[in-house]
C-alpha positions in Angstrom: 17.1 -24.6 -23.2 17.1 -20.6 -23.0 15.7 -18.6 -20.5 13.3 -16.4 -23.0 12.3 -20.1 -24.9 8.4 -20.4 -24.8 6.3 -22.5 -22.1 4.5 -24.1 -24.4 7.7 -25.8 -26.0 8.7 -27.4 -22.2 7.7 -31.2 -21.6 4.7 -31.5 -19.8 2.9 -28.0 -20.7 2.3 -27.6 -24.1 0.2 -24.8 -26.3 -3.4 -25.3 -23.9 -1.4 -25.0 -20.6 1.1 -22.6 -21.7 -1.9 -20.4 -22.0 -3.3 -21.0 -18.7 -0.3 -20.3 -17.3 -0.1 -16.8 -19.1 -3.6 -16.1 -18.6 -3.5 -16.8 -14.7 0.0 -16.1 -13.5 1.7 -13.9 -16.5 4.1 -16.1 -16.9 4.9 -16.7 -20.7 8.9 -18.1 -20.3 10.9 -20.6 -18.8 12.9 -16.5 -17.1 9.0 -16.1 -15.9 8.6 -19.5 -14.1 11.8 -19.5 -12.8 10.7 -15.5 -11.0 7.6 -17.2 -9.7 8.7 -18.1 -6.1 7.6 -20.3 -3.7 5.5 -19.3 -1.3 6.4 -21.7 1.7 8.5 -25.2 2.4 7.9 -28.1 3.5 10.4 -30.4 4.8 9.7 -33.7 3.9 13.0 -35.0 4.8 11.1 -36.4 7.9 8.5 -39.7 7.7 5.7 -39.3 10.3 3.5 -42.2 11.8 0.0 -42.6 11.6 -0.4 -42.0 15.2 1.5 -38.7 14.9 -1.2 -37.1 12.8 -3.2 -35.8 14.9 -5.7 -32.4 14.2 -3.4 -29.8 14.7 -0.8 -31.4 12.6 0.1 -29.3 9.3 1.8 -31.0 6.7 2.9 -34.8 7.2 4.9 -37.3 5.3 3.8 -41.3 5.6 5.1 -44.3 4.7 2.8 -47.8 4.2 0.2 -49.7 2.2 -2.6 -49.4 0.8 -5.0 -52.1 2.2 -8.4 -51.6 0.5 -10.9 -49.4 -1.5 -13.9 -48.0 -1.5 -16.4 -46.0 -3.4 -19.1 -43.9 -1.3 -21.8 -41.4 -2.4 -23.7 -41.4 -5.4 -23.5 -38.4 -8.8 -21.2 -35.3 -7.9 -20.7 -36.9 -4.1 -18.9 -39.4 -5.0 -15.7 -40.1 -3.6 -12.9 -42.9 -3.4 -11.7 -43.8 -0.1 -8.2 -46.0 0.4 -7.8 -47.1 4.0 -3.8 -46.8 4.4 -1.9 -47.9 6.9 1.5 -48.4 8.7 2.6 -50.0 11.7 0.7 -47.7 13.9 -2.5 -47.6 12.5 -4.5 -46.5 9.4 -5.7 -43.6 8.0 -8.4 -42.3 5.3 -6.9 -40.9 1.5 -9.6 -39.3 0.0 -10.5 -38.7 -3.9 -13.3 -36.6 -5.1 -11.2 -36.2 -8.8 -10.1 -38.4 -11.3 -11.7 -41.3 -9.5 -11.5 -44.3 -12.4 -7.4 -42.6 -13.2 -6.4 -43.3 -9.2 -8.2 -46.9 -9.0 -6.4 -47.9 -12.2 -3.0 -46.5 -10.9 -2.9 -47.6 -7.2 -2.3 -51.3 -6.1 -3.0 -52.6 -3.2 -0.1 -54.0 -0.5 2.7 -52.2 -2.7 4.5 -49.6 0.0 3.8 -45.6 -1.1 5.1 -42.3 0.2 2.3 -40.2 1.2 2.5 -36.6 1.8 -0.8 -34.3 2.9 -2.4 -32.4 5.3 -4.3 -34.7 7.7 -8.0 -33.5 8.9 -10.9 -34.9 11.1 -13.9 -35.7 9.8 -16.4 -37.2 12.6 -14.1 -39.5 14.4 -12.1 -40.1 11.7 -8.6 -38.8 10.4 -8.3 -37.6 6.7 -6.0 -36.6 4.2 -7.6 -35.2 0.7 -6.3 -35.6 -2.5 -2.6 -36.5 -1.1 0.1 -36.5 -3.1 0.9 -40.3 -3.8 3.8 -42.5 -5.3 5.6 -45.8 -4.9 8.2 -46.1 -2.4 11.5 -46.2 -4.8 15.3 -45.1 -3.9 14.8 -42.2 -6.8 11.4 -41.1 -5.2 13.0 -41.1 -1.6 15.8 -39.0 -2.5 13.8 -36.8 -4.6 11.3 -36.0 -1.7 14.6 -35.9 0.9 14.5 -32.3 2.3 12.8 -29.1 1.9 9.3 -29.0 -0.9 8.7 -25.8 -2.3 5.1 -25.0 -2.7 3.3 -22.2 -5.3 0.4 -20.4 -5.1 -1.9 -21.2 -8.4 -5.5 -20.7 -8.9 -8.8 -22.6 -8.9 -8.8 -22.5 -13.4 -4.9 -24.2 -13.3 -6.1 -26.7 -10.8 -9.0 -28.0 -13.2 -6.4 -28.7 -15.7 -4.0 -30.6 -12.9 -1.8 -27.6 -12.6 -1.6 -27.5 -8.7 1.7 -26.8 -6.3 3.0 -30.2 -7.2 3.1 -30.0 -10.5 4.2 -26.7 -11.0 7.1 -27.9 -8.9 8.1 -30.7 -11.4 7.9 -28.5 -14.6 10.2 -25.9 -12.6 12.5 -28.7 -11.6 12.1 -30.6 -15.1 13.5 -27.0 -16.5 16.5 -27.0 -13.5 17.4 -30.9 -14.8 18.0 -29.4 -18.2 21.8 -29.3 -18.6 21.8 -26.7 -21.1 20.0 -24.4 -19.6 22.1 -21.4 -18.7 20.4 -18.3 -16.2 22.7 -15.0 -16.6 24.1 -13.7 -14.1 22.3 -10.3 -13.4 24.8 -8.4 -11.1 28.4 -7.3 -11.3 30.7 -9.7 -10.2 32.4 -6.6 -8.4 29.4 -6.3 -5.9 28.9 -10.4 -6.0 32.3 -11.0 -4.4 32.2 -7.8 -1.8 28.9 -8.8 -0.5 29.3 -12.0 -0.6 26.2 -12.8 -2.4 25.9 -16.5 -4.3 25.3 -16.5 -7.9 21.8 -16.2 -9.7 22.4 -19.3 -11.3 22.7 -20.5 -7.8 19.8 -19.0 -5.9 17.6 -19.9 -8.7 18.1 -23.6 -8.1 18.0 -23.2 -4.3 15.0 -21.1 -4.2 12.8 -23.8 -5.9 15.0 -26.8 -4.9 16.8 -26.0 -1.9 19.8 -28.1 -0.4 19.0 -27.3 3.1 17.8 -24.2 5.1 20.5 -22.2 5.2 21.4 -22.7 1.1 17.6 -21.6 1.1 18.2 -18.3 2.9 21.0 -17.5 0.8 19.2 -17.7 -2.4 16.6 -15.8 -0.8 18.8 -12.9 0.2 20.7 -13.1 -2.8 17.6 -12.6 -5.1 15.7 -9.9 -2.5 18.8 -7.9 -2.6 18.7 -7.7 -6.4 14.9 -7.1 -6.7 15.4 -4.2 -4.6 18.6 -3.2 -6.2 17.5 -2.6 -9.1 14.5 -0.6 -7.8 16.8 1.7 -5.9 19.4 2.1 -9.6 15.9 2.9 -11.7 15.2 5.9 -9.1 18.9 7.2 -8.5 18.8 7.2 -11.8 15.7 9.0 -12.2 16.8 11.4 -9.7 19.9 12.6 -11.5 18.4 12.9 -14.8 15.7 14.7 -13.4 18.1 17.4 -11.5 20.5 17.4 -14.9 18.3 17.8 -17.3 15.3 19.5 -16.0 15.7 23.0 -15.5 13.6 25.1 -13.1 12.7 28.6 -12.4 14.9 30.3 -9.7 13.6 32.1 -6.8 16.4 34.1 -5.7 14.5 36.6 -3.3 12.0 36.0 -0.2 10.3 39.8 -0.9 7.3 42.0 0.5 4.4 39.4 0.4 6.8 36.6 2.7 8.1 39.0 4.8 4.8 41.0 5.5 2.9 37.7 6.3 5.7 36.5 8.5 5.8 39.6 10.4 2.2 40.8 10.7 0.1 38.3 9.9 1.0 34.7 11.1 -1.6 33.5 12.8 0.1 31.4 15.4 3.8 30.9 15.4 5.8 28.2 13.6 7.4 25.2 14.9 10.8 24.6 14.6 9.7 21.8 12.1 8.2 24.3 10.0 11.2 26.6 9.8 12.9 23.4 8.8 11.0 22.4 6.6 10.8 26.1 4.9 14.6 26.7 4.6 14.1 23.0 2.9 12.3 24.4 0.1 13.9 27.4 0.0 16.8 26.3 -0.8 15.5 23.9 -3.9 13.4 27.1 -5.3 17.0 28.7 -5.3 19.0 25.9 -7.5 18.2 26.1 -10.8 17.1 22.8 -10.9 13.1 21.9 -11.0 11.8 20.7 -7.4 10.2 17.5 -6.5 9.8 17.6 -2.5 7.5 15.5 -0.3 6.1 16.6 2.6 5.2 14.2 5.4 3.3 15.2 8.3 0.4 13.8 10.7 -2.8 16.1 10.7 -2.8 19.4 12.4 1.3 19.4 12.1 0.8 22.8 10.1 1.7 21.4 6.4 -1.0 23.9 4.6 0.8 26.9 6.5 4.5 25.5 4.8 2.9 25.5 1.5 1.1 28.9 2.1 4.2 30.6 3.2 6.5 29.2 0.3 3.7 30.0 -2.4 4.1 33.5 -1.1 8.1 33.0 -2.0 7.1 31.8 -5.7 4.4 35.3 -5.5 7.7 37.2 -4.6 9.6 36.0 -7.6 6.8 37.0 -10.3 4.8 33.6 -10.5 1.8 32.0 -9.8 0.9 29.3 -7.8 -1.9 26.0 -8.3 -2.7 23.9 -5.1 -4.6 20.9 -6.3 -6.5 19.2 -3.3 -8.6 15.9 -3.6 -12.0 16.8 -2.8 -14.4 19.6 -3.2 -14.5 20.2 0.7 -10.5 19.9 0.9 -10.2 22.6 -2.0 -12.8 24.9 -0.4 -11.5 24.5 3.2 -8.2 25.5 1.2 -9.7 28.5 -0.2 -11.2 30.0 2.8 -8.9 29.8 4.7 -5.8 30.6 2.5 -8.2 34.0 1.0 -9.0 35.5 4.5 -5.6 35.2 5.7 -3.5 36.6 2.3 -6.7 39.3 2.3 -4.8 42.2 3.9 -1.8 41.6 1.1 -4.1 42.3 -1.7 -3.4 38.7 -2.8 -5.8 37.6 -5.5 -6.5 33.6 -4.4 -9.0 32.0 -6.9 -11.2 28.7 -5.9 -11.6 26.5 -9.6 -13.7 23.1 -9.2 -16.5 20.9 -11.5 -18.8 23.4 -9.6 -17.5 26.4 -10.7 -19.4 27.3 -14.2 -20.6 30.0 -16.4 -19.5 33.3 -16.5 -17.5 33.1 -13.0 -15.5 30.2 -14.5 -14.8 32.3 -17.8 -13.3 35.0 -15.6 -11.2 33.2 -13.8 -9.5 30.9 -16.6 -9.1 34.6 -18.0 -7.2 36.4 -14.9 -5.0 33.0 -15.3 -4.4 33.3 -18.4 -3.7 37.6 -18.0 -2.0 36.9 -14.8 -4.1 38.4 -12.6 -4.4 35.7 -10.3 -1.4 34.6 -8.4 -3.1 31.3 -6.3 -5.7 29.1 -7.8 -6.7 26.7 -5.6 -9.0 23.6 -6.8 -9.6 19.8 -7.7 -8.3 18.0 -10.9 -10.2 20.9 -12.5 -6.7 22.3 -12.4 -5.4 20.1 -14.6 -7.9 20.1 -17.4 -6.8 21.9 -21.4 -8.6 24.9 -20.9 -7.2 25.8 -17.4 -3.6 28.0 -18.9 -1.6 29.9 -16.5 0.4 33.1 -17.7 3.5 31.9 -15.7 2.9 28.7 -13.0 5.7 28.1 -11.2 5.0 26.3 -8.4 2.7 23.5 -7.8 1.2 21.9 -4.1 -0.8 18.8 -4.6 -2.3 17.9 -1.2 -3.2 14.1 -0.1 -1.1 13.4 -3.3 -1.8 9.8 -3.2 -5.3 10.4 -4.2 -3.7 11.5 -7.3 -2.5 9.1 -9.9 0.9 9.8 -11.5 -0.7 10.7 -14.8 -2.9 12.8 -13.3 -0.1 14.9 -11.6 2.1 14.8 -14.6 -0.2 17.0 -16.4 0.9 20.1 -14.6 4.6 20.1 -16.1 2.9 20.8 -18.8 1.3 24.1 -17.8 4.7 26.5 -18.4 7.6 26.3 -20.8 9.5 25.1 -17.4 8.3 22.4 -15.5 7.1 24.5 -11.7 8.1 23.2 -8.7 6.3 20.7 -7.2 5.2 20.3 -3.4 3.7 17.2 -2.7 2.3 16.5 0.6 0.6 13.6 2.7 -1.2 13.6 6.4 -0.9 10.0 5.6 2.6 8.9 7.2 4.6 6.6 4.8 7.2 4.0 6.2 10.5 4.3 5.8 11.2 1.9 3.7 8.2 2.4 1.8 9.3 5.9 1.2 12.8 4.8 -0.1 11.1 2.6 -2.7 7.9 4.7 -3.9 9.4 8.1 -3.2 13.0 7.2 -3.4 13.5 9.9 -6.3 12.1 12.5 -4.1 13.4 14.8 -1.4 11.7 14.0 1.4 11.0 16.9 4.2 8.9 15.9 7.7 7.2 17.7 9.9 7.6 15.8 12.8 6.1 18.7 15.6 2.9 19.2 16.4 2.3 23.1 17.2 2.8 24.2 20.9 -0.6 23.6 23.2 -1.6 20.7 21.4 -2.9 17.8 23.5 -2.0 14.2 22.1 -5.9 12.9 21.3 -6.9 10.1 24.0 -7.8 7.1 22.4 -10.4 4.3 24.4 -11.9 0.9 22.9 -15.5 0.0 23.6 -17.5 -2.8 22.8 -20.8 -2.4 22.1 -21.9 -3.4 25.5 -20.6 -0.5 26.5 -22.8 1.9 24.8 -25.0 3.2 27.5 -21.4 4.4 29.2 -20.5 6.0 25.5 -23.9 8.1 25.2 -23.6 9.2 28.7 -19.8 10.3 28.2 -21.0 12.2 25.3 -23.6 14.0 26.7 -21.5 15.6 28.9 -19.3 16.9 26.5 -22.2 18.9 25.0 -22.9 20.3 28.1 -19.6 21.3 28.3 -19.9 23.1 25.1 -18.1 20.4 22.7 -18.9 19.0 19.5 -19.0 15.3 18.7 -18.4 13.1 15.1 -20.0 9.6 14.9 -18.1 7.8 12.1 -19.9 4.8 10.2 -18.4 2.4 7.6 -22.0 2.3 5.2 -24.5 4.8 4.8 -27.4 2.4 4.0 -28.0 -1.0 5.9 -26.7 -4.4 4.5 -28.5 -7.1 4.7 -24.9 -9.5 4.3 -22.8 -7.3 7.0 -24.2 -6.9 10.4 -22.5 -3.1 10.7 -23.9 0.0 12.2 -25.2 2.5 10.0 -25.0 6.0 9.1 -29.1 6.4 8.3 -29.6 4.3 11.5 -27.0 6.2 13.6 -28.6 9.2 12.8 -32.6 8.3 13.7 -30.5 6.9 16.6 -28.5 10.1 17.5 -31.7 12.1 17.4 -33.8 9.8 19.6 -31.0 9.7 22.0 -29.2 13.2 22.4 -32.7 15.4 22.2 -31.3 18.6 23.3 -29.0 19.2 21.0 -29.2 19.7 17.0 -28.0 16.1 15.0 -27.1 16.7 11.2 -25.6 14.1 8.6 -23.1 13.9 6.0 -22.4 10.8 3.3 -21.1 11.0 0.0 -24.3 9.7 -1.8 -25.9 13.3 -0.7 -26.2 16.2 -3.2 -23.7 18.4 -2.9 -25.9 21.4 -2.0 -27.8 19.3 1.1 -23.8 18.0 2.2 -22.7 21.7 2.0 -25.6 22.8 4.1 -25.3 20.2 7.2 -21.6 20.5 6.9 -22.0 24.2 7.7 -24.2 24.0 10.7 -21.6 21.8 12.2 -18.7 24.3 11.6 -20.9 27.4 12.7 -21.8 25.3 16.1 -25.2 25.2 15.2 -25.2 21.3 15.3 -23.5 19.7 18.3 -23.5 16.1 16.7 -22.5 14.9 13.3 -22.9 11.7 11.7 -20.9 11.0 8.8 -19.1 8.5 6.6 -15.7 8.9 5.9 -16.5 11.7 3.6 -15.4 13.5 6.8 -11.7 11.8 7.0 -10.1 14.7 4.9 -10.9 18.4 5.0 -13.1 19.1 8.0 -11.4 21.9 10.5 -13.7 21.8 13.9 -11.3 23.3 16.5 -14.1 22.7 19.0 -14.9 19.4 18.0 -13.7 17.2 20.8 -14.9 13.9 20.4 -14.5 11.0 17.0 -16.7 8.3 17.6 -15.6 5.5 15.1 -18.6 2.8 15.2 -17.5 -0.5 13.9 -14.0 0.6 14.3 -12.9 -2.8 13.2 -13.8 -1.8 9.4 -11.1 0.3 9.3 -7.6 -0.2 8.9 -4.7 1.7 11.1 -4.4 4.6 8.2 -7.7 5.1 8.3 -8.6 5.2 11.6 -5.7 7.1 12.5 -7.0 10.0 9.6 -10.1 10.0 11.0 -8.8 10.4 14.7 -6.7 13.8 12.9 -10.5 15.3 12.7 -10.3 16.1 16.5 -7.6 17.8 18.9 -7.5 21.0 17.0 -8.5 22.8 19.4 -6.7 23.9 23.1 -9.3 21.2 24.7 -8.7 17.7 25.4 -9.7 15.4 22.7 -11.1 12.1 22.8 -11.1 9.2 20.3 -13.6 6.1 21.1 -13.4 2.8 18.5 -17.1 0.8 18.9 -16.5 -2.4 18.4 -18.3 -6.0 18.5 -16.8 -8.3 21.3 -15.7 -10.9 18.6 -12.7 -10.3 16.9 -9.6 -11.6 15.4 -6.3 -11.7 17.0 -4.7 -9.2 14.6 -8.0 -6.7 14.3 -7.9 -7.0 18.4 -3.8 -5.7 18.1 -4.8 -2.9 15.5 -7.3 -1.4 17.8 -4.8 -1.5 20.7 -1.8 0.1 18.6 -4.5 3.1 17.9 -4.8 3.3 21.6 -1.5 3.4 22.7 0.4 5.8 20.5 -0.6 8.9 18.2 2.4 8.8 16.6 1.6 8.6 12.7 5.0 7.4 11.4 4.6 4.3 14.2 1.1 3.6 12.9 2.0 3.3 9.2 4.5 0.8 10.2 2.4 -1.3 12.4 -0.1 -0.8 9.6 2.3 -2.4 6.9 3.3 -5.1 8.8 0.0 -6.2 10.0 -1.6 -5.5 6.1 1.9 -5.6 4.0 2.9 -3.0 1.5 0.4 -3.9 -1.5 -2.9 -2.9 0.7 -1.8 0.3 2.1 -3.5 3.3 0.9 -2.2 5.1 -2.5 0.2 2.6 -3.0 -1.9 1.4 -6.2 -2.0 4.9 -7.1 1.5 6.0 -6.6 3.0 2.4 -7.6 6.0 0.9 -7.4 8.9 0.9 -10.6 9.0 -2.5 -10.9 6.9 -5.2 -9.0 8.1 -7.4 -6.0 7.9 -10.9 -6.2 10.0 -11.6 -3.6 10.9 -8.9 -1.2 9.0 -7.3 1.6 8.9 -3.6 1.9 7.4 -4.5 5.2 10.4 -7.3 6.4 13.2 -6.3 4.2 13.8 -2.7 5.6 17.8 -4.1 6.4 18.4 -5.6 2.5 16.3 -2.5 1.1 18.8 0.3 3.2 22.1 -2.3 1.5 20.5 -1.9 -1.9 19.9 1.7 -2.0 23.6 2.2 -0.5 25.2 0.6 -3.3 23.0 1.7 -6.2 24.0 5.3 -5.0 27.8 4.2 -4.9 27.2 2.8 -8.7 25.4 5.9 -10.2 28.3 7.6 -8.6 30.9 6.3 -9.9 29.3 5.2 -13.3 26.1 6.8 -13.8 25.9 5.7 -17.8 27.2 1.6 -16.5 30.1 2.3 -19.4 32.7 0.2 -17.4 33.0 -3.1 -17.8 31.9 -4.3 -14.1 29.1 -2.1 -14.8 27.7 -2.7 -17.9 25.4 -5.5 -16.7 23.4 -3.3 -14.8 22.5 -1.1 -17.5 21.5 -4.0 -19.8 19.7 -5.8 -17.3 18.0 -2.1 -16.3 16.9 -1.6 -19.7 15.2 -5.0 -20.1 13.3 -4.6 -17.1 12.3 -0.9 -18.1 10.9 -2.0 -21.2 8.3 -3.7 -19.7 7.3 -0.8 -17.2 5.8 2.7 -18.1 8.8 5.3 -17.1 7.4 8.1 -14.7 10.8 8.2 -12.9 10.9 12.7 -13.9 7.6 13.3 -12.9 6.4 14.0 -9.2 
């Protein structure tokens, strides 16, 4: 037996299966079933009592007879119910399946190994549709330590293809003394880590000796998973900076300097002037940037890319900065044109609502080179948008973007431009090092001087009377208030608060004061409208949907009031929070709640509480949701997909990997050597199953 030979050709499977098996899991080889780990273990090298199981009991392994049967219920009710017992009392096994097939099969007074998870039903203890078989020297020894189990779905179960018997047609293809699995790593790195072989951790992963051989296989095989991530973007990297050529910047001239000087409105952190010489530096190369910029909100990330466009301006080029939303891009514009006004700067707003005759113009001072900074939405990216000379690109919230999406801007100049991409969304470390891992990363990790951290307070809804009266007296001290909800219409299947009932609600309760409301379902005209009022000060309150989490700039907006803050996960809330605390005022940040709540929504409210540190959040946030559900992570996407490391667990194994793959692209970058050769063909076989966007941004 091979590793590529066909399911449908292994004992037990067959053409109907082999399908079901293709269509559920997307496993088509015995190499694909062999990469479809385990889940969890069970050790069944222990036999429980009867007694022993008991309602809080997981999994349990019994011993005994079977000492009678019974048929109850009538149609689709009906069940088969053995009483089996041991030395310590009896217990029900319970059939709703394959009811005539069990009867036949079973005997009565012949001794069986039982293995399932015991429940209580009434007075009585239960175990449904156990795993059953004689009591034999071959079954004991076979069942004699640690059971792998495998996720599978409700379609493979119809057809008998549950845990269990995935497990025998992976060990049926483990029995198979011809079957050989390749080794996938150089024997070099093998011996210095001490790592076992594949062949090795293969058979202990889904038929492990013991615990120890188990963790083992399952460092071994994590190790490689994320090693060969980390060699597909080192590799990326240096083909990117070899063969892509950029435009070189080699003087910071009258528009940077005369900004810097006269115009700044506020001065720059020393994160900032980090961050700056950062980019400086890569514009001056040669070599095509690719920079990501982390920072939590308000840390000054627009100013970096306003400062450093100027630098691109300087050199003879223009600029795009490509921004998610219609609100972002126009927040963008307003405040980028007033400040560059003095310089004689011509900054240019391009979105879906830009038509007609001003659209013609613009696309035609592009084209002439007239305008130096468009700023605007994927409206940037579209065939008839043609600069005269781009040569440097800012995408903001660029995990809103998908990777195709961003790609189109290399092709807007004969050069590739350099590319800024930035996030108020912090990314964990190790997430970084796998997503981003072919990017240089700059952080701004300083919030500018007279900033007061936001304070952040939990209420239940109990407490609401105590919220409202909180509130008013911030608008009579002159502050401005956000009430956050997760729907804009009531649901009739989720008891959650409301944006159209917070609003009648705000109205009714905070009279002197003007209450206006923004959702994403509104016209754009109407959303534009109410959004104003709230930035001229004209409305003290407003209630919003997350349309609000990016681009709204209230300095004297003091107060986020997240109702139904258990909706929202850490990122989230923690973007919405970002809204207030612009301002020299103390800022306040109240999560609504219901009194019931899981254990793990309960923690994430309290981590939000107790720190305002971004870069903690995201990693609370991945371990508490894991990598896969974090935000953009879909969007941005990972070279090749785990199936069995944890970005969120494996931050030790993923720092090893990325250490040696950087030693190995060093010293062999084309894996010509010997030792090395078996990474490039075990690279290639893994890239030809994944779409290559390792030179784009």
């Amino acid at each position: 037996m091979q590793e590529d030979t066909l399911l449908k050709y292994i004992p037990g499977i067959g053409p109907k299966r082999a399908e079901l098996f293709l269509k559920q899991l997307n496993v088509s080889s015995v190499a694909d079933l062999l990469a479809y780990y385990p889940y969890k273990y069970i050790d069944r090298s222990k036999f429980y009592t009867v007694s022993e199981c008991i309602d809080d009991t997981s999994y349990v392994q019994l011993r005994g007879k079977i000492r009678r049967f019974e048929t109850r219920g009538i149609g689709a009710k009906e069940r088969l119910i053995a009483t089996f017992a041991d030395a310590t009392g009896s217990i029900e096994l319970v059939w709703f399946k394959g009811l005539k097939y069990i009867k036949e099969s079973l005997k009565t007074d012949i001794e069986y190994i039982v293995f399932g998870k015991p429940t209580r039903f009434g007075s009585t203890m239960n175990i449904v549709h156990p795993d059953i078989e004689p009591l034999t020297e071959a079954n004991l020894a076979k069942n004699n330590g640690l059971q792998a189990f495998y996720n599978t779905s409700e379609a493979m179960k119809k057809s008998y293809l549950n845990s269990e018997a995935i497990r025998k047609v992976i060990i049926t293809i483990l029995s198979d003394t011809s079957l050989k699995i390749c080794e996938t790593l150089p024997e070099e790195l093998i011996m210095r880590l001490g790592l076992i072989s594949k062949n090795e951790a293969i058979r202990q992963i889904h038929w492990p000796t013991d615990n120890e051989q188990l963790k083992r296989a399952q460092f071994r095989l994590k190790f490689e998973e994320l090693f060969y991530i980390q060699i597909f973007l080192q590799k990326s990297s240096q083909l990117r900076t070899t063969r892509y050529q950029g435009y070189r910047f080699e003087r910071v001239g009258e528009y940077f300097h005369s900004f810097y000087e006269k115009h700044l409105p506020f001065p720059l952190t020393g994160a900032q002037k980090r961050v700056i010489k950062e980019i400086r530096n890569d514009m001056n190369t040669g070599r095509q940037m690719n920079r990501l910029l982390q920072g939590d909100v308000g840390s000054g990330k627009t100013m970096v890319a306003l400062l450093t466009a100027l630098i691109a301006i300087d050199n003879g080029y223009q600029v795009s900065i490509m921004a998610p939303t219609e609100i972002l891009a126009n927040q963008h514009y307003e405040s980028i044109s007033s400040q560059l006004s003095p310089l004689g700067i011509n900054v240019q707003l391009l979105t879906g609502s830009v038509k007609g005759k001003r659209r013609e113009q613009i696309l035609l001072g592009l084209k002439e080179g007239i305008v130096n900074i468009l700023i605007g939405t994927h409206a940037l990216i579209e065939d008839t948008v043609v600069f005269k000379n781009l040569g440097y690109a800012v995408i903001d919230e660029q995990h809103r973007f998908g990777v195709a999406q961003r790609a189109k801007l290399w092709t807007k100049n004969v050069l590739p431009p350099h590319v800024l991409v930035m996030t108020a969304t912090p990314i964990p470390r190790t997430l970084a090092m796998t997503v981003y891992g072919d990017l240089e990363v700059s952080i701004i990790d300083e919030l500018p001087p007279g900033r007061k951290p936001v304070a952040t307070y939990h209420f239940y809804d109990n407490a609401r009377g105590e919220m409202n009266a909180f509130l008013h007296r911030q608008i009579a001290e002159g502050r401005q208030i956000y009430v956050v909800y997760p729907l804009v219409k009531e649901s009739e299947k989720l008891d959650l608060h409301n944006a159209e009932q917070g609003f009648v609600q705000m109205i009714e309760n905070f009279p002197e004061c003007k209450v206006v409301m923004v959702h994403g379902q509104m016209r754009n005209a109407d959303k534009d409208i109410a959004m104003n009022e709230f930035v001229t000060a004209k409305a003290a309150i407003m209630v919003a949907t997350t349309v609000i989490e990016v681009g709204v700039n209230v300095p004297n907006a003091s107060v986020m009031v997240i109702e139904n803050a258990e909706r929202f996960g850490l990122s989230q809330l923690h973007q919405l929070r970002g809204r207030v605390g612009r301002g020299a005022e103390q800022s306040f940040c109240i999560l609504m709640s219901k009194y019931e709540l899981a254990r793990e929504t309960r923690q994430r409210l309290q981590i939000m509480c107790n720190t305002n540190d971004g870069f903690v959040i995201a990693e609370e946030d991945m371990r508490l949701r894991g990598p896969g559900d974090m935000e953009g992570l879909k969007q941005s996407g990972l070279p090749f997909d785990l199936h069995i490391a944890s970005l969120a667990t494996d931050g030790f194994i993923l720092s090893m990997a990325r250490d040696e793959a950087k030693k190995i692209i060093a010293l062999d970058s084309e894996f010509e050597s010997n030792q090395y050769q078996i990474v490039g063909i075990n690279l290639a076989k893994i890239k030809n199953n994944t779409t290559d966007w390792g030179a784009i941004s």
